[in-house]
Every structure is written in structure tokens, then in C-alpha cells.
Backbone as a chain_set.jsonl record, in Angstrom:
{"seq": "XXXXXXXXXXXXXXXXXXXXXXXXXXXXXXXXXXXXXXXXXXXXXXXXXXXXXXXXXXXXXXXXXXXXXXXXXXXXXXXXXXXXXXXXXXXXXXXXXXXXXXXXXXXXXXXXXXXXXXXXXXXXXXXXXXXXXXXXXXXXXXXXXXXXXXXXXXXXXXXXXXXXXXXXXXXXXXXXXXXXXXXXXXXXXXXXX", "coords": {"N": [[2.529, -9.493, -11.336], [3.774, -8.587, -8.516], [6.897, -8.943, -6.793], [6.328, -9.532, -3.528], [3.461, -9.027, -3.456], [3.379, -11.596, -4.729], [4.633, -13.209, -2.918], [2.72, -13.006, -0.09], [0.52, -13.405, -1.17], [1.461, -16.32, -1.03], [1.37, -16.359, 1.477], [-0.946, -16.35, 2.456], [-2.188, -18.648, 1.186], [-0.802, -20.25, 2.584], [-2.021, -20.461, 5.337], [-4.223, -20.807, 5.145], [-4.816, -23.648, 4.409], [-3.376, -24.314, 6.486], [-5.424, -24.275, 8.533], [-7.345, -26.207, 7.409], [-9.501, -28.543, 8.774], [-9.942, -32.195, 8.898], [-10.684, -34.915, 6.747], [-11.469, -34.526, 3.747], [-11.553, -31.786, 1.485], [-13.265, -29.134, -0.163], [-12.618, -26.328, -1.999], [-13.239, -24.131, -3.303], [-13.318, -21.245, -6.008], [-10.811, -22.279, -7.108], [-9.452, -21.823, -9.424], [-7.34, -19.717, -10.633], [-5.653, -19.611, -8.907], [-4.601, -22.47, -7.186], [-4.015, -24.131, -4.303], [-1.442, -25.366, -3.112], [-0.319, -26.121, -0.991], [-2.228, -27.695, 0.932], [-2.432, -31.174, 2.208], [-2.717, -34.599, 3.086], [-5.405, -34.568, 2.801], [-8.197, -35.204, 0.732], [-9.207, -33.16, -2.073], [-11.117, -31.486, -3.606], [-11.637, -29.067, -6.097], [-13.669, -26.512, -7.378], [-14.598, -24.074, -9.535], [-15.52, -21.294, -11.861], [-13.7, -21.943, -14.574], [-11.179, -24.217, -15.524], [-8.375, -25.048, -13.578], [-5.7, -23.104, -13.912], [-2.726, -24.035, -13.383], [-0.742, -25.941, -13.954], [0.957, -27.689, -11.904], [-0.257, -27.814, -9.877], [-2.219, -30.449, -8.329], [-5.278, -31.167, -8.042], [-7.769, -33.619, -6.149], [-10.315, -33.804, -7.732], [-11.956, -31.772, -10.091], [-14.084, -29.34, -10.511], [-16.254, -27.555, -12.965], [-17.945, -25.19, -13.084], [-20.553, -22.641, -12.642], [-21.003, -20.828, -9.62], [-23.557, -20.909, -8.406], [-24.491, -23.278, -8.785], [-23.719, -25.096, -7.361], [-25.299, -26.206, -4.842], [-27.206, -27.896, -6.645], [-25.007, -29.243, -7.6], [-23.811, -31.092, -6.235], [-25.389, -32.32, -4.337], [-26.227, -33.96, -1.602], [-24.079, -34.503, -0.328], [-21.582, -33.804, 1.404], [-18.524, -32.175, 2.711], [-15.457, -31.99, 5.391], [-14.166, -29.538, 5.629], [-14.84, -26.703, 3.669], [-13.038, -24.135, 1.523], [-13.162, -21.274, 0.933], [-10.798, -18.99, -0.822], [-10.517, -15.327, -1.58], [-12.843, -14.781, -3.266], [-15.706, -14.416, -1.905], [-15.764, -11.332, -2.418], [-17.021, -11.019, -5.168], [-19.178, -11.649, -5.562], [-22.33, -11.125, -6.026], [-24.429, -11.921, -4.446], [-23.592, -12.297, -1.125], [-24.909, -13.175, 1.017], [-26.497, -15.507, 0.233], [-24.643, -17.295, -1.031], [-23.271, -18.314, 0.933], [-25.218, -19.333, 2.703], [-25.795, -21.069, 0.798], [-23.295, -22.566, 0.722], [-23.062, -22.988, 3.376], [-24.792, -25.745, 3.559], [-23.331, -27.697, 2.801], [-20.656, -27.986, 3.874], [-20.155, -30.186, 6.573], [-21.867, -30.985, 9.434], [-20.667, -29.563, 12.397], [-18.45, -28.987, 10.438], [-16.178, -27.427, 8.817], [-15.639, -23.564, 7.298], [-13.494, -21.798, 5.883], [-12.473, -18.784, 4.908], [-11.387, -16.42, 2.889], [-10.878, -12.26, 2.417], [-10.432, -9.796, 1.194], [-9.649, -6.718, 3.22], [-10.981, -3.738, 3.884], [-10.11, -1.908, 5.857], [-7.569, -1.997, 6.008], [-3.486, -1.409, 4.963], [-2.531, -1.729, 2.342], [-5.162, -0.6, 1.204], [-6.588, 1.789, 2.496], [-4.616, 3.977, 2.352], [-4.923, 4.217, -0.91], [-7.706, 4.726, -1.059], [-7.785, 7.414, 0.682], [-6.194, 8.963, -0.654], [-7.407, 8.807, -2.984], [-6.582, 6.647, -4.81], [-7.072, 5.189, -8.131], [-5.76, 3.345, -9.801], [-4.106, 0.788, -8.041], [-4.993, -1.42, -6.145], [-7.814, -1.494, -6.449], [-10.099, -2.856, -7.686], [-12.335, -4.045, -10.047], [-13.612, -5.993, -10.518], [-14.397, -6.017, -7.885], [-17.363, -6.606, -6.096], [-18.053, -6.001, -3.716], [-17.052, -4.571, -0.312], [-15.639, -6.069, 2.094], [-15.294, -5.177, 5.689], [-14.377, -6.198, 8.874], [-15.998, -6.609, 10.942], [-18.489, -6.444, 9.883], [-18.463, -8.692, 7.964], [-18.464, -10.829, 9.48], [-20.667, -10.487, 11.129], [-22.456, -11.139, 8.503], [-21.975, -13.374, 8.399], [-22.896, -14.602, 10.782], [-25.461, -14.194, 10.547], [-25.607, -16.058, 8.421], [-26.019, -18.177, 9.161], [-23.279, -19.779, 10.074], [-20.682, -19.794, 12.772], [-18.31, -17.732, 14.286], [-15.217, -18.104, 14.14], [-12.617, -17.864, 15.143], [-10.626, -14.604, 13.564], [-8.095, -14.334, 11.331], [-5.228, -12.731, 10.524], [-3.564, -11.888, 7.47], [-1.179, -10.593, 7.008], [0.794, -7.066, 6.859], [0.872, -5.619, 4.079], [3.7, -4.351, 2.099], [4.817, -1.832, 0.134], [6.697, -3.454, -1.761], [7.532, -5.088, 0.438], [6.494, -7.462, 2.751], [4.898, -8.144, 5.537], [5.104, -9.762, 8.294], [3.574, -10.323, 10.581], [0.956, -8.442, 12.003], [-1.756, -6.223, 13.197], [-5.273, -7.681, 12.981], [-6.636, -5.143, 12.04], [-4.824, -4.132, 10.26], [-4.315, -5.672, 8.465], [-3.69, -6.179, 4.694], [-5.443, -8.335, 3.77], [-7.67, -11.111, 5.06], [-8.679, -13.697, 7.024], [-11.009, -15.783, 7.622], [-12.21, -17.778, 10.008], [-14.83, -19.901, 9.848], [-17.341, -22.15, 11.482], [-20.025, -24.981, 10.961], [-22.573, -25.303, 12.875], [-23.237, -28.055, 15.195]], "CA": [[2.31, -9.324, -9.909], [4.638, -7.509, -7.751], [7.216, -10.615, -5.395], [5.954, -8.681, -2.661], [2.286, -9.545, -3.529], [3.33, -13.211, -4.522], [4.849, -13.88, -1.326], [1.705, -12.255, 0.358], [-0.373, -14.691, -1.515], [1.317, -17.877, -0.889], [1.444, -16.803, 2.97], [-2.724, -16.443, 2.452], [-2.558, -19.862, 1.476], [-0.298, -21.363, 3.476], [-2.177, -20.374, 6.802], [-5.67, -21.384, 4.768], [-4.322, -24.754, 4.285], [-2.87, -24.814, 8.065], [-6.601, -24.391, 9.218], [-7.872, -27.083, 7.264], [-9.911, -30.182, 9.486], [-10.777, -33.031, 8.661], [-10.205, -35.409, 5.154], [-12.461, -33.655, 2.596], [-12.257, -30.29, 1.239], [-13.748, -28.472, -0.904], [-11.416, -25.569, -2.978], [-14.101, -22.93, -4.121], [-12.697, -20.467, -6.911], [-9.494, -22.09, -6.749], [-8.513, -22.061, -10.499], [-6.512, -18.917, -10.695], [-4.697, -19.845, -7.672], [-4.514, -24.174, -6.137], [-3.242, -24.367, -2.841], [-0.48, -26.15, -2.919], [-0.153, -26.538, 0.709], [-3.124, -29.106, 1.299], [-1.79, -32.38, 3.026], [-3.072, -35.293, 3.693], [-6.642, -34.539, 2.389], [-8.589, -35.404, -0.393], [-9.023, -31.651, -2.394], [-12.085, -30.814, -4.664], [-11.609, -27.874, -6.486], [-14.551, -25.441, -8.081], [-14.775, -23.007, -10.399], [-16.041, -21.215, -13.379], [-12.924, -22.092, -14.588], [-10.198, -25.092, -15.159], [-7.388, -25.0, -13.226], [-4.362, -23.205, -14.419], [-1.934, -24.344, -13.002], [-0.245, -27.57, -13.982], [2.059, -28.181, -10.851], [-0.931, -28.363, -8.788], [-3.263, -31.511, -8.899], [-6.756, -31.733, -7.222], [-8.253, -35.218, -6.732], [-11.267, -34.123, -8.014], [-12.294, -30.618, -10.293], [-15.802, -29.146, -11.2], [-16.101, -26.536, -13.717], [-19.25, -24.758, -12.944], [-21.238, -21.602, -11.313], [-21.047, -21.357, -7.819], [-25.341, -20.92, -7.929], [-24.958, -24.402, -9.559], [-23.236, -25.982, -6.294], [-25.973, -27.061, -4.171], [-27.219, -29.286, -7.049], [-24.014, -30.959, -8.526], [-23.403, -31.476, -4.063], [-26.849, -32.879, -3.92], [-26.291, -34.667, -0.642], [-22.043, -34.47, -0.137], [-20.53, -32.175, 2.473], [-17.134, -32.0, 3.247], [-15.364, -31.556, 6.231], [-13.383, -27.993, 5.462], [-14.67, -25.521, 2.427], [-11.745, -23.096, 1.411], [-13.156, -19.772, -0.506], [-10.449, -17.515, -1.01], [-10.703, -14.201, -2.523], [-14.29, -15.157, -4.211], [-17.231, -13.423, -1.552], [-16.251, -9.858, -2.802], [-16.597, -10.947, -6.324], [-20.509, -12.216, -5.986], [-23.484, -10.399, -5.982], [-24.919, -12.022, -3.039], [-22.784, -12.656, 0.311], [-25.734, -14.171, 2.31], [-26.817, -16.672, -0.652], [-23.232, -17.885, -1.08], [-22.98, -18.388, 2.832], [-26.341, -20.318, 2.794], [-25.465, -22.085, -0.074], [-21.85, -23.316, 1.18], [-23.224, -24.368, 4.899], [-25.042, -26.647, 3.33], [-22.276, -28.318, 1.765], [-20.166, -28.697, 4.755], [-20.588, -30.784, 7.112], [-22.472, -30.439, 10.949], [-19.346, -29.325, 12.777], [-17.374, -28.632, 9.376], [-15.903, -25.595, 9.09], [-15.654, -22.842, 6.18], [-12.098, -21.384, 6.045], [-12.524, -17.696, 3.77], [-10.589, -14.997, 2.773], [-11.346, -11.829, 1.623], [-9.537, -8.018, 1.382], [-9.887, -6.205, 4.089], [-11.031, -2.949, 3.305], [-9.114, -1.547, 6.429], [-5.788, -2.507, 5.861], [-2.762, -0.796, 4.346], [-2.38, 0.013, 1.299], [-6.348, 0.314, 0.708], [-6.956, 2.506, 3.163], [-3.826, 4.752, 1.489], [-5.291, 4.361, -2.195], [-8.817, 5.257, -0.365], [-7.258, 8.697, 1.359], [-5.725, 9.403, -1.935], [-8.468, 8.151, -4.227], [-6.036, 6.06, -6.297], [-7.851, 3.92, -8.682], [-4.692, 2.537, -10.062], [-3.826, 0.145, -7.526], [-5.966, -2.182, -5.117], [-9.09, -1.157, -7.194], [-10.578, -4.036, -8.828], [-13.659, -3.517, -10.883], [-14.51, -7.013, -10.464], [-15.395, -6.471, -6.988], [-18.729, -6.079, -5.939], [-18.055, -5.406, -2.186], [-15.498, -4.762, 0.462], [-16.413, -6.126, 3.834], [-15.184, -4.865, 7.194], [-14.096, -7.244, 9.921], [-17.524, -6.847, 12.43], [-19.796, -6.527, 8.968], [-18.21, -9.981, 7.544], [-18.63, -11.691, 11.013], [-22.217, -10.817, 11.166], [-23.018, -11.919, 7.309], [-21.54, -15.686, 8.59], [-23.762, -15.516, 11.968], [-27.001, -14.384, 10.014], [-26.231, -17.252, 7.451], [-25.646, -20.054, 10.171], [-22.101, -19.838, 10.787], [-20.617, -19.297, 14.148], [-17.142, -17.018, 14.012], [-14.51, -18.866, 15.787], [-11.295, -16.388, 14.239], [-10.119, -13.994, 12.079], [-6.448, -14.389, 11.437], [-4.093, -11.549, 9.835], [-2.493, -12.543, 6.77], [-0.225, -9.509, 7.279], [0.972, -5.961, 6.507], [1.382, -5.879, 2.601], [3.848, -2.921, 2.094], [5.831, -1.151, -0.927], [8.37, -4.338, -1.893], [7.583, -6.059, 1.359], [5.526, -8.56, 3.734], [4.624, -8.063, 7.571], [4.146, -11.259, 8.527], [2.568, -10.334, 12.138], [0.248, -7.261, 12.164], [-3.086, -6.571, 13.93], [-6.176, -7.952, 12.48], [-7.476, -4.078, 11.461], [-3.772, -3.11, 9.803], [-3.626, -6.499, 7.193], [-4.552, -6.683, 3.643], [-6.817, -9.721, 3.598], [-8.219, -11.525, 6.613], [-9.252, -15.196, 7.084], [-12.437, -16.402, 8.444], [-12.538, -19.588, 10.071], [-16.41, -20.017, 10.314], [-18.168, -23.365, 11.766], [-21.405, -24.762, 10.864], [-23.056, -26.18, 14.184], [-23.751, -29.361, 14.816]], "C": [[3.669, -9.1, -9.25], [5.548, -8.775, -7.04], [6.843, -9.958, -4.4], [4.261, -9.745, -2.21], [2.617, -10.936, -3.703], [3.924, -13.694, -3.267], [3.619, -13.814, -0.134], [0.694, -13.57, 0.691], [-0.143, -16.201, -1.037], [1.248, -17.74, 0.372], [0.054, -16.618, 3.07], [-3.023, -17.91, 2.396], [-2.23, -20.93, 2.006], [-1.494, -21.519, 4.742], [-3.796, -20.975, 6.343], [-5.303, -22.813, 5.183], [-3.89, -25.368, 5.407], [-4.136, -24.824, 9.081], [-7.787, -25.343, 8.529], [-8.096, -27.991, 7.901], [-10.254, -30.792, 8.721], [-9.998, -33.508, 7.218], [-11.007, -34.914, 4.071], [-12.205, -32.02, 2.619], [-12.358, -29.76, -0.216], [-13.136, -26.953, -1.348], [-12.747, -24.83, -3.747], [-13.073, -21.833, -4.771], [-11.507, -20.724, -6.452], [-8.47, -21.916, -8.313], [-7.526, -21.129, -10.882], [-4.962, -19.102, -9.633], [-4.484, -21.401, -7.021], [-3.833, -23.451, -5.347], [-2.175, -25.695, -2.872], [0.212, -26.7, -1.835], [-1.246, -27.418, 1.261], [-2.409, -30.295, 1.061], [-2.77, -33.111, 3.191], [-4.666, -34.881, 3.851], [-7.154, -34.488, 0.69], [-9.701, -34.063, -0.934], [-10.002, -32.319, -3.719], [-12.056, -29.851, -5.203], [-12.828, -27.012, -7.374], [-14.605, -24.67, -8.602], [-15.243, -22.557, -11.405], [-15.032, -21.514, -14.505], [-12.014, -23.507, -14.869], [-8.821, -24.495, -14.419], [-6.249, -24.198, -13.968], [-2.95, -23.0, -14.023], [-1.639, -25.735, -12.718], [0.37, -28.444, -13.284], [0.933, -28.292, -9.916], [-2.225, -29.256, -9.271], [-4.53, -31.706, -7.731], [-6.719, -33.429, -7.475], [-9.428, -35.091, -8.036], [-11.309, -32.146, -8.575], [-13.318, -30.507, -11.119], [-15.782, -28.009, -11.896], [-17.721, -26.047, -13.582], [-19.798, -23.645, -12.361], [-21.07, -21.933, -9.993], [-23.135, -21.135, -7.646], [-25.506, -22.135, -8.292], [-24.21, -25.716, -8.158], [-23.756, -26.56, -5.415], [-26.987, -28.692, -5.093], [-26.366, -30.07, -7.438], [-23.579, -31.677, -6.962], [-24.662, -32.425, -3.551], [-26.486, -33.427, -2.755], [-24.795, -34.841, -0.201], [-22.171, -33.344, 0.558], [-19.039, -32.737, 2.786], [-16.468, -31.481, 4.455], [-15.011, -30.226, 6.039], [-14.144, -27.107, 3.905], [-13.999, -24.217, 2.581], [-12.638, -22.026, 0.335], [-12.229, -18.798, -0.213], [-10.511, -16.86, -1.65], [-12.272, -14.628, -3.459], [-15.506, -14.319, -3.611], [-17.049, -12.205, -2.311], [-16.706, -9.445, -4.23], [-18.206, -11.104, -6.448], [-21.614, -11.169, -5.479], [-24.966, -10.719, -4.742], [-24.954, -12.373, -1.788], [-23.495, -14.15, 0.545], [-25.865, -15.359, 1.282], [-26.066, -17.228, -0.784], [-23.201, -18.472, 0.077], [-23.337, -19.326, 2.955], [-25.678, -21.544, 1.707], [-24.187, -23.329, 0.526], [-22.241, -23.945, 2.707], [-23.493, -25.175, 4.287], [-24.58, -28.166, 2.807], [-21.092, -28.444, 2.64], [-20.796, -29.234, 5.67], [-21.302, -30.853, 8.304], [-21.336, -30.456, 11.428], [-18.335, -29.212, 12.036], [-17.507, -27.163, 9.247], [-15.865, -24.811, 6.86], [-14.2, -21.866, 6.247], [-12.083, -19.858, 4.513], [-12.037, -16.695, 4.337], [-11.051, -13.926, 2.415], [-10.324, -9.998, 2.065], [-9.876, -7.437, 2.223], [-9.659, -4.579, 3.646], [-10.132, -1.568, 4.276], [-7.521, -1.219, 6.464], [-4.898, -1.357, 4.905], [-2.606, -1.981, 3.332], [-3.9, -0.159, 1.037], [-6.916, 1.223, 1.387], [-6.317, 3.955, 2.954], [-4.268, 4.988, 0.66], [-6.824, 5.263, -2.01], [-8.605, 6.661, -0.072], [-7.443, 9.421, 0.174], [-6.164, 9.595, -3.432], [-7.651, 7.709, -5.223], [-6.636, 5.149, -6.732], [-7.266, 2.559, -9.31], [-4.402, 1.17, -9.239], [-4.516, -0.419, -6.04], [-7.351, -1.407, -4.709], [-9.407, -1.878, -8.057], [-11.966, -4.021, -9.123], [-14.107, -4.949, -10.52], [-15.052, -7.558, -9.146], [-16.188, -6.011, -6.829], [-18.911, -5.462, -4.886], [-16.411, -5.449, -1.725], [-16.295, -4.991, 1.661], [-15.395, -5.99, 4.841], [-15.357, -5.953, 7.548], [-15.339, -7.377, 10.207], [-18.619, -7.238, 10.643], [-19.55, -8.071, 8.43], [-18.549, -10.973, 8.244], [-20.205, -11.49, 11.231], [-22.844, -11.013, 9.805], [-22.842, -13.264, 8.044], [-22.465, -15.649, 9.415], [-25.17, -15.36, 11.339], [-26.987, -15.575, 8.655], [-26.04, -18.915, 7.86], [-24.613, -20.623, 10.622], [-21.474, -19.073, 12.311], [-18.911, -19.002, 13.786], [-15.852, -17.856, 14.564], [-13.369, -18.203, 15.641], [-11.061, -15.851, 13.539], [-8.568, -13.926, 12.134], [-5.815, -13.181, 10.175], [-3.342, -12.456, 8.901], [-1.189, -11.545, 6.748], [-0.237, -8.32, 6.772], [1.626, -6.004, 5.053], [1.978, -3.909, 2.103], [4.733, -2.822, 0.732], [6.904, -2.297, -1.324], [8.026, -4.927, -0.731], [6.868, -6.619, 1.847], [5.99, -8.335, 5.195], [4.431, -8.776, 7.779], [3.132, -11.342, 10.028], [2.206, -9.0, 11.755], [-1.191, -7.065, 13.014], [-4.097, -6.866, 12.881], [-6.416, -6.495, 11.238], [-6.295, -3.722, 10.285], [-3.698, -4.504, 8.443], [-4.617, -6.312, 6.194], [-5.953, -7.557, 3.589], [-6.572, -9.944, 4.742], [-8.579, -12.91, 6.183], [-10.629, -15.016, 8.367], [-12.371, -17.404, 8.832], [-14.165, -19.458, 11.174], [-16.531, -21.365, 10.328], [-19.688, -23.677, 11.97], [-21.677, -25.692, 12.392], [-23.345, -27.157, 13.811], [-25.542, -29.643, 15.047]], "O": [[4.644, -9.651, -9.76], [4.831, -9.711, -6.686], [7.846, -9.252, -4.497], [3.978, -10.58, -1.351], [2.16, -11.655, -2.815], [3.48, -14.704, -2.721], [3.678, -14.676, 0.743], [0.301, -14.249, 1.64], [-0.995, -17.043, -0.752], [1.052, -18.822, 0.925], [-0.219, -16.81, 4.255], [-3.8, -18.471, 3.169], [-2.755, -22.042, 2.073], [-1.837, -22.655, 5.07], [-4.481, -21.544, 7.193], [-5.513, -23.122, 6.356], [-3.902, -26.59, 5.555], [-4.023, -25.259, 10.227], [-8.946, -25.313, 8.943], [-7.118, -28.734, 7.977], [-10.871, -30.339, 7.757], [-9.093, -32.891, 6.656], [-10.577, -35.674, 3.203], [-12.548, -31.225, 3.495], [-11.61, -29.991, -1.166], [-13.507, -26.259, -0.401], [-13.06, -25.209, -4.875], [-12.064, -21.538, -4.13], [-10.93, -19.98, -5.658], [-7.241, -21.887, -8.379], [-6.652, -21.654, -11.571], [-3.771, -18.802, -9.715], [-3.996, -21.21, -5.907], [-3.201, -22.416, -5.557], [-2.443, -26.865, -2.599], [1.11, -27.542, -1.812], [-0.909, -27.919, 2.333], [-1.841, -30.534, -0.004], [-3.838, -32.559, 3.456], [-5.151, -34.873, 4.982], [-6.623, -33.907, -0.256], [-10.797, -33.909, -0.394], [-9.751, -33.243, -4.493], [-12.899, -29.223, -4.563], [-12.419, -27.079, -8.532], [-14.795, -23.856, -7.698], [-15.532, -23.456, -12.195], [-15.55, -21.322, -15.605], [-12.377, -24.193, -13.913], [-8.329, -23.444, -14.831], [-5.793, -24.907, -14.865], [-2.215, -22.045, -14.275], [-1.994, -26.475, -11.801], [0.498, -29.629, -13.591], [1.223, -29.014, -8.962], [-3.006, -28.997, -10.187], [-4.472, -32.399, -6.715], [-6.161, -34.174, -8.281], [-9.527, -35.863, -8.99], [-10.872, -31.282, -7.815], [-13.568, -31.183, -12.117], [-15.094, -27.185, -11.294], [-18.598, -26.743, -14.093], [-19.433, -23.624, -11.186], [-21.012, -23.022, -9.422], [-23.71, -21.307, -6.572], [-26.689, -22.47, -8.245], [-24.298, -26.943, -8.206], [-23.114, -27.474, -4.899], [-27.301, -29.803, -4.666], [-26.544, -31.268, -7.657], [-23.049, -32.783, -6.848], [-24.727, -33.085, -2.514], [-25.451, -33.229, -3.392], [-24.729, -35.794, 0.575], [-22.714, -32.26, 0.347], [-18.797, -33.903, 3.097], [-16.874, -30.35, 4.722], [-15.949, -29.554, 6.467], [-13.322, -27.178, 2.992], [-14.235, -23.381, 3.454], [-12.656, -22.127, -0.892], [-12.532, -17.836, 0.492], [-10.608, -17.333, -2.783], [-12.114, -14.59, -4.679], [-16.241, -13.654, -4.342], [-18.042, -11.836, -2.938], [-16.827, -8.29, -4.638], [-18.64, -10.662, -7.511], [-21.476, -10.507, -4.45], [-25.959, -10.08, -4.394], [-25.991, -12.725, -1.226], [-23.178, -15.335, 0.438], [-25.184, -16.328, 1.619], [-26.517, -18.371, -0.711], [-23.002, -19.668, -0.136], [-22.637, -20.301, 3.227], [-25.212, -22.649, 1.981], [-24.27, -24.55, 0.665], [-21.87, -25.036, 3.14], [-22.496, -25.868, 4.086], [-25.15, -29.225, 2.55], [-20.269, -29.175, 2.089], [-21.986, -28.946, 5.803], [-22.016, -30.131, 7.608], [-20.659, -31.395, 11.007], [-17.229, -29.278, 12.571], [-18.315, -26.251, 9.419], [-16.0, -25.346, 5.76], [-14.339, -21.035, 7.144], [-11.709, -20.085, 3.363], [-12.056, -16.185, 5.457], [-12.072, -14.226, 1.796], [-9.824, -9.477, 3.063], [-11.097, -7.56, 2.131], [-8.6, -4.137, 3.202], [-9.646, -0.568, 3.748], [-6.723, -0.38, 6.882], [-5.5, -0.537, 4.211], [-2.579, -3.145, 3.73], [-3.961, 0.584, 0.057], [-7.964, 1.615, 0.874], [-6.964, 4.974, 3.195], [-4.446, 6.206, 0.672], [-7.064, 6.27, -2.675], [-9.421, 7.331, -0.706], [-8.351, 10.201, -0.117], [-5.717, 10.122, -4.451], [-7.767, 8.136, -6.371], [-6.881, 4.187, -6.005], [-7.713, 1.415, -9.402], [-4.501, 0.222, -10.018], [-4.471, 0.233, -4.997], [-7.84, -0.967, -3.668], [-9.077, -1.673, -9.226], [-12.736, -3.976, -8.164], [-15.279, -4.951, -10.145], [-15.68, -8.591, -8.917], [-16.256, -4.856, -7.251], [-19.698, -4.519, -4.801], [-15.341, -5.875, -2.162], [-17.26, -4.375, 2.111], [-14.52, -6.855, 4.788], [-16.125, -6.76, 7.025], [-15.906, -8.347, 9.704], [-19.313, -8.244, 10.496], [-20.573, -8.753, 8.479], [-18.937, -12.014, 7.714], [-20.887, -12.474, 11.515], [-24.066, -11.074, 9.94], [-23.75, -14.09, 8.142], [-23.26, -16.567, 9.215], [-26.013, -16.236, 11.53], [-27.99, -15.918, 8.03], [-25.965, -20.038, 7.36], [-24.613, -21.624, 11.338], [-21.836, -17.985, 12.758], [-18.265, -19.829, 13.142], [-15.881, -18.122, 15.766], [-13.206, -17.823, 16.8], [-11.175, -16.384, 12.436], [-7.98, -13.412, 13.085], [-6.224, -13.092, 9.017], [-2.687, -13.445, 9.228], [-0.137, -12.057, 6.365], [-1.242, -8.124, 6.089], [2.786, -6.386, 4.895], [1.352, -2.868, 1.899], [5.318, -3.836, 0.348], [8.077, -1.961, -1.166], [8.528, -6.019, -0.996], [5.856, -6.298, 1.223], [7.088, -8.354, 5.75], [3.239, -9.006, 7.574], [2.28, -12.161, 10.37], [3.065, -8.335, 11.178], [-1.62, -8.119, 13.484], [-3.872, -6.33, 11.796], [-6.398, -6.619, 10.014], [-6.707, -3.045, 9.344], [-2.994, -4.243, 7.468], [-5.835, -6.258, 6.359], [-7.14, -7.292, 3.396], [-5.722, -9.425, 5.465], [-8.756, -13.173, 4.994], [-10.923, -14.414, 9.399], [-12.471, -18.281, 7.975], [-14.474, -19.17, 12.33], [-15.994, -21.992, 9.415], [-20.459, -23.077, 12.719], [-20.958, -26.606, 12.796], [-23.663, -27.485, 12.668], [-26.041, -30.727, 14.746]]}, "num_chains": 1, "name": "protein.A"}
């Protein structure tokens, strides 16, 4: 990976991690990546997956499907669930959505990332049809700002921001850009009370 892209990344999860409430959260597909920026909360992590990465320690990690998360949760919610990079990877948005309210808490929020199919450089590779680079076979979708924002309100979440992780360019990082011009995007969705 490019230092470009790893700087990118850890500023994805810094600002995840800076919109975490509450003492509980929940770390969906975090094993490729921990957050190493969660404070002062007690961190669940999920995945199909163990962890790899030895410098970062969950309290608590589940190795499992994400279709298998409303029963090993049977009755647990958490204040914050973190999915980054994971919706574009699953085969069914809304079911994921549904699934995960349920599993935070009434007024707990859902804090997700996901590529923004707008943004520079896929909107370049797009023009250009390069398949080479920020073309990943293992996604299933790309969601648009407005189309992402109305999956969360038809699955019970209410929008409350989308935050810019920045302009990801040739060798460098934008750290301020507009929503439409960044790579990835954050969601901070809340389930009602």
C-alpha cells in the first residue's frame, strides 16, 4: 500500500474513532484494519476473520459472519457500531442496516465508511476505464452520497453527517475537501429512540 493511502487510512480512522459515543462499541470487519484510536471505551471487534494485527488489542473479538450477528447479540446493543469499508463488500445493504440497528442501542449511533464512488481518483480510473487501480472485485456496490443516506433512512436510521475523509491524490492527502471530491465518506447514522 502506497504511504499516501496509509496515511489516508489512519486519517479514516482517526475521525471514526473521534465520532465514537458512549462506552460500548462494536468494531464490525475490523480484522484487516483495528482502530487504534478508540479511548476510553470498551471495543468489540467482528469479523470473518481474527485480528491481524498484534499491536492492537480489543476487549472482546468474535470470529463469525456478519448474517450470524443478530444471534451471537441476542439481546446486547452497544452504544456506537463502527463498520468501515465492509457495506460495499455485502450482498445486501438494507439487511446489514436492519441487522446492525438492532444491535445498537435506542439513541446509539452507527458510525460507517464506505468509498465514495464520486471522489478523485475513482472518478479518474472511471473516465479512463482503468481497472488497475481503485477496482476491487470484491466489491459488490459503490454507493453515492444521497443513495447511501436513503439506504440508512429506509432501514431506520436517521442521517445526522457525512464527513470527508479527504482528497486522496498521486503521493498525497487533502485533509479538507468537499464531501463530493473525497475518496471515502463517513456516515454518522442514529437509531431513534
Amino acid at each position: 500500500m502506497p504511504i499516501a493511502c496509509k496515511a489516508y487510512e489512519q486519517r479514516r480512522l482517526r475521525l471514526m474513532a473521534e465520532l465514537v459515543e458512549g462506552a460500548t462499541v462494536l468494531d464490525l470487519g475490523h480484522a484487516a484494519m483495528p482502530n487504534p484510536y478508540f479511548r476510553n471505551v470498551r471495543t468489540t471487534g467482528f469479523d470473518l476473520q481474527p485480528s491481524q494485527d498484534p499491536e492492537v488489542r480489543y476487549d472482546e473479538e468474535i470470529v463469525a459472519n456478519a448474517a450470524e450477528m443478530l444471534r451471537i447479540f441476542s439481546g446486547r446493543t452497544f452504544d456506537t457500531v463502527v463498520a468501515g469499508e465492509i457495506i460495499e463488500h455485502l450482498e445486501n445493504p438494507y439487511q446489514f442496516l436492519r441487522d446492525v440497528r438492532q444491535v445498537v442501542r435506542p439513541g446509539g449511533q452507527l458510525v460507517l465508511s464506505t468509498p465514495n464512488p464520486l471522489g478523485f481518483p475513482n472518478v479518474l480510473c472511471e473516465i479512463l476505464r482503468i481497472r488497475r487501480f481503485y477496482y476491487d472485485p470484491e466489491h459488490t456496490y459503490y454507493f453515492l452520497p444521497r443513495w447511501l443516506e436513503r439506504i440508512a433512512e429506509g432501514s431506520g436510521f436517521s442521517v445526522e453527517k457525512t464527513t470527508p475523509v479527504g482528497l486522496l491524490l498521486p503521493g498525497a492527502v487533502l485533509p479538507w475537501c468537499p464531501v463530493v471530491m473525497s475518496y471515502q465518506l463517513i456516515y454518522t447514522l442514529r437509531r431513534p429512540i
